[in-house]
SERO-4910 file (N, C-alpha, C, O; in steps of 0.05 Angstrom, whole numbers):
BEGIN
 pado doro    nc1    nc2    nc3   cac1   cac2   cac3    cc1    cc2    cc3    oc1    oc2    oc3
  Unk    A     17    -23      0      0      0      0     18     25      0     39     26     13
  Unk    A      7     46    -17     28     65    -19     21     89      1     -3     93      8
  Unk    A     38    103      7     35    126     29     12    140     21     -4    148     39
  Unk    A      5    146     -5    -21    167    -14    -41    149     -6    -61    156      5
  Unk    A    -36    124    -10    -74    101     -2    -70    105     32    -89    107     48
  Unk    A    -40    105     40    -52     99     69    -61    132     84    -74    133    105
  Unk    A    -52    156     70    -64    177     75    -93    177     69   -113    183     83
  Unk    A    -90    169     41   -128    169     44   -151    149     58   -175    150     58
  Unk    A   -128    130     72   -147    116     91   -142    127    115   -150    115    135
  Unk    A   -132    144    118   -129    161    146   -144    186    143   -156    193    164
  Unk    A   -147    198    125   -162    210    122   -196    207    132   -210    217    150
  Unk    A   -200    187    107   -227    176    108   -233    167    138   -257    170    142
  Unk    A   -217    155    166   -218    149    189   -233    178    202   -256    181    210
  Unk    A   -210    198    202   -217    232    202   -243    241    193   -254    256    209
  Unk    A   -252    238    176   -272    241    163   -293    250    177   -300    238    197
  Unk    A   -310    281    167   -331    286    185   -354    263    189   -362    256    210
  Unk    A   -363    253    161   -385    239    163   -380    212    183   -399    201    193
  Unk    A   -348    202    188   -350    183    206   -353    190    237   -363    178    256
  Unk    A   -338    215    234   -339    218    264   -372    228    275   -380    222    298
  Unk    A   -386    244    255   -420    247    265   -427    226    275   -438    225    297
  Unk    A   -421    197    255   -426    169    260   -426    158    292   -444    147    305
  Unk    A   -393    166    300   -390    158    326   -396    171    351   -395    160    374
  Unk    A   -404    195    346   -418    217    366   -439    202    382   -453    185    371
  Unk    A   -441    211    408   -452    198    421   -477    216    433   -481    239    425
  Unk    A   -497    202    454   -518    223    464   -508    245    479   -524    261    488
  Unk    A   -485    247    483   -472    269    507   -472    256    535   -458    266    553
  Unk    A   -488    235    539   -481    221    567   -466    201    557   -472    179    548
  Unk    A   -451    209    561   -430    182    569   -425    166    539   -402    161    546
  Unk    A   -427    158    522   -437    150    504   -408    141    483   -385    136    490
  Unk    A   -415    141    465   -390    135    449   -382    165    449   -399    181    459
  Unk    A   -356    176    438   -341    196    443   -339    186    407   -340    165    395
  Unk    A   -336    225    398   -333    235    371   -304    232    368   -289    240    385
  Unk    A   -296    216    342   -265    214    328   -250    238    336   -225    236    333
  Unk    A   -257    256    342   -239    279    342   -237    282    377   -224    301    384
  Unk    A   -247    268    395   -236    257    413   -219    245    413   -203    249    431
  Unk    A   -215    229    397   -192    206    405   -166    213    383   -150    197    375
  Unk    A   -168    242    375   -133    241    357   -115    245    368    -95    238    355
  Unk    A   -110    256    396    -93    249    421    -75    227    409    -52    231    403
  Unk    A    -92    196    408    -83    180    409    -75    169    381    -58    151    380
  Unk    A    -83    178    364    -76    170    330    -50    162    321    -49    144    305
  Unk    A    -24    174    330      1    174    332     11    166    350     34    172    354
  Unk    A     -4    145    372     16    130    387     17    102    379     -1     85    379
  Unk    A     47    100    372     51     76    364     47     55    379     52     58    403
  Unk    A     35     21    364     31     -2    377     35    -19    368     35    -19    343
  Unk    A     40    -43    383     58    -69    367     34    -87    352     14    -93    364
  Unk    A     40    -93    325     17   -113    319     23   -141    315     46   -148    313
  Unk    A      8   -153    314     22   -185    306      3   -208    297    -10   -221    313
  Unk    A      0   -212    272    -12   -226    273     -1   -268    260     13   -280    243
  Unk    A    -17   -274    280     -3   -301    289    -20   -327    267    -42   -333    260
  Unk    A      5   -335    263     -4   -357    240    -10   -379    257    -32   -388    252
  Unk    A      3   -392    277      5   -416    287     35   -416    304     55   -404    297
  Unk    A     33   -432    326     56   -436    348     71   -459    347     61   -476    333
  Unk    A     94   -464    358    103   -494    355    120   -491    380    126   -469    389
  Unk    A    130   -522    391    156   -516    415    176   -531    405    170   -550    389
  Unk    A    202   -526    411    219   -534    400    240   -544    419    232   -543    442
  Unk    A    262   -554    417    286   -557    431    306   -538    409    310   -535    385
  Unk    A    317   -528    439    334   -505    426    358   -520    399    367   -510    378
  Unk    A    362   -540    410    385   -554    390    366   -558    363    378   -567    343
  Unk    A    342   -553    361    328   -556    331    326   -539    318    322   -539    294
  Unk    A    330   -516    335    320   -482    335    351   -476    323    350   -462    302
  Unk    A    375   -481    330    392   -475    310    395   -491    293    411   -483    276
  Unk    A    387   -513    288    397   -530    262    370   -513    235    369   -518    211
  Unk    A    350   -494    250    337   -476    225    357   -469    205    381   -463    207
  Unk    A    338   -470    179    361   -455    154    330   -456    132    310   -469    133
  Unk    A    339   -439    117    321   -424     92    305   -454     91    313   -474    104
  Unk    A    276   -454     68    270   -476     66    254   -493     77    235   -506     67
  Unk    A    268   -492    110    254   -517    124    228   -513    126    217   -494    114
  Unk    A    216   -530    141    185   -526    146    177   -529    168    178   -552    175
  Unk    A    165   -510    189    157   -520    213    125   -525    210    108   -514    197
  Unk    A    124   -551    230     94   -551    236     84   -536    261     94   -532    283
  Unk    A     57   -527    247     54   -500    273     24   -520    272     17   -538    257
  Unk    A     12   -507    294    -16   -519    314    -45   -513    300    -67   -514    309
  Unk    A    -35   -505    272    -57   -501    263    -64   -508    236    -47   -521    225
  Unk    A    -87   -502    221    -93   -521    190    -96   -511    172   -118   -500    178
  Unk    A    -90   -501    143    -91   -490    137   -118   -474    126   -134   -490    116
  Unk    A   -123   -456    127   -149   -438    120   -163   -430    150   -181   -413    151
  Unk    A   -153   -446    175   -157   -438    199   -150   -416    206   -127   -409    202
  Unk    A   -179   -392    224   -163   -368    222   -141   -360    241   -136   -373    261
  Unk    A   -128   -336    234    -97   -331    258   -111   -308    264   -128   -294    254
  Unk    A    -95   -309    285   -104   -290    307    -83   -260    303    -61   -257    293
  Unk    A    -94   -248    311    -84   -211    306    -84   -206    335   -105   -212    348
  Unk    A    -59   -195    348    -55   -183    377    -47   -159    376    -28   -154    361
  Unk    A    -59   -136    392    -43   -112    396    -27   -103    419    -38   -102    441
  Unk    A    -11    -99    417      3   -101    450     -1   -123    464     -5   -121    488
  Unk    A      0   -145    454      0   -179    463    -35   -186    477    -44   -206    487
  Unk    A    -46   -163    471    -68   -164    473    -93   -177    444    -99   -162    426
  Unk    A   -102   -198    446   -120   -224    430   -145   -194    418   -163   -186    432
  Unk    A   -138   -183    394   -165   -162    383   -186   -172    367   -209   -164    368
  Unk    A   -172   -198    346   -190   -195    333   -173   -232    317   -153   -245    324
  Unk    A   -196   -237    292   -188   -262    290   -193   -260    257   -213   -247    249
  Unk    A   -176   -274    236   -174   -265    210   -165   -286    194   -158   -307    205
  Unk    A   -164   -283    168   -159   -299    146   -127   -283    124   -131   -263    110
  Unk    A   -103   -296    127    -87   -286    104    -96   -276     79   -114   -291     70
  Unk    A    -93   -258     67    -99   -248     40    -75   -243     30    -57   -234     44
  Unk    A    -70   -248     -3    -60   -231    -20    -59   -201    -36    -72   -193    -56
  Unk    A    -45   -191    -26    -52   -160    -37    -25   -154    -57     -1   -152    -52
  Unk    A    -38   -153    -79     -8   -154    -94     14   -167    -96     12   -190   -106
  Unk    A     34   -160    -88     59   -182    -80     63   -178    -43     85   -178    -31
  Unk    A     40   -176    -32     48   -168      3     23   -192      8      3   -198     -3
  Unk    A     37   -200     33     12   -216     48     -2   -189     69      8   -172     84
  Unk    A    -32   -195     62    -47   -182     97    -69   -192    103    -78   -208     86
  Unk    A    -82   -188    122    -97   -200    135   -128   -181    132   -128   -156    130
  Unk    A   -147   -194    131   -170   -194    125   -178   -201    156   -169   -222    167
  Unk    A   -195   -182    170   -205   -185    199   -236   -201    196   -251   -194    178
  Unk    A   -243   -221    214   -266   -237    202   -287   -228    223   -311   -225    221
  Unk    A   -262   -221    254   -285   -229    283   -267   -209    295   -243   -213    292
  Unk    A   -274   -191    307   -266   -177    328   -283   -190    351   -306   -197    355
  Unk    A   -250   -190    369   -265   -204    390   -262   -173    417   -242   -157    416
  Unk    A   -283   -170    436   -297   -160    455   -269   -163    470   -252   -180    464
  Unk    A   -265   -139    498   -244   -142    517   -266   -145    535   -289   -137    533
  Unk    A   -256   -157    552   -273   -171    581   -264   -150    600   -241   -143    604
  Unk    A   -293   -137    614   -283   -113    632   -281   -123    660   -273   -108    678
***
């Protein structure tokens, strides 16, 4: 994705018609996008996880280009997306050109 698409998907985030969207009743309610640009520019770790495996470290260096690990999961099974090691949401690999990304299927809820 090139810097002008990801401006104009930052933009469009900005966007008046989205933020009217998120406006809330004034009690308490959802809070308008232009509340939260404070936070727009703080950076966070993402990760999204194909599958896990355990190893013995003596296997862990005999790695080299090529090999293949088996990880805990099947293929077309979805991987999980974490933000700050925190479980957000749950997704499917996509092709986008010559880049892999992820396609979000299930946002999952934080438990209060």
């Amino acid at each position: 994705m090139s810097d002008d698409e990801k401006g104009m998907l930052l933009d469009q985030h900005r966007s008046p018609q989205r933020a009217g969207s998120l406006s809330g009743d004034g009690a308490g309610g959802v809070k308008a996008a232009e509340d939260l640009e404070a936070v727009f520019d703080v950076p966070v770790q993402l990760a999204a996880v194909l599958g896990h495996t355990k190893m013995k470290v003596s296997d862990l260096l005999h790695l080299d280009t090529g090999i293949v690990m088996e990880l805990d999961r099947k293929v077309g099974e979805a991987i999980d997306v974490y933000v700050n090691d925190r479980l957000i949401a749950r997704g499917e690999v996509v092709l986008v050109e010559d880049k892999l990304g992820v396609t979000m299927t299930e946002i999952i809820k934080a438990d209060k």
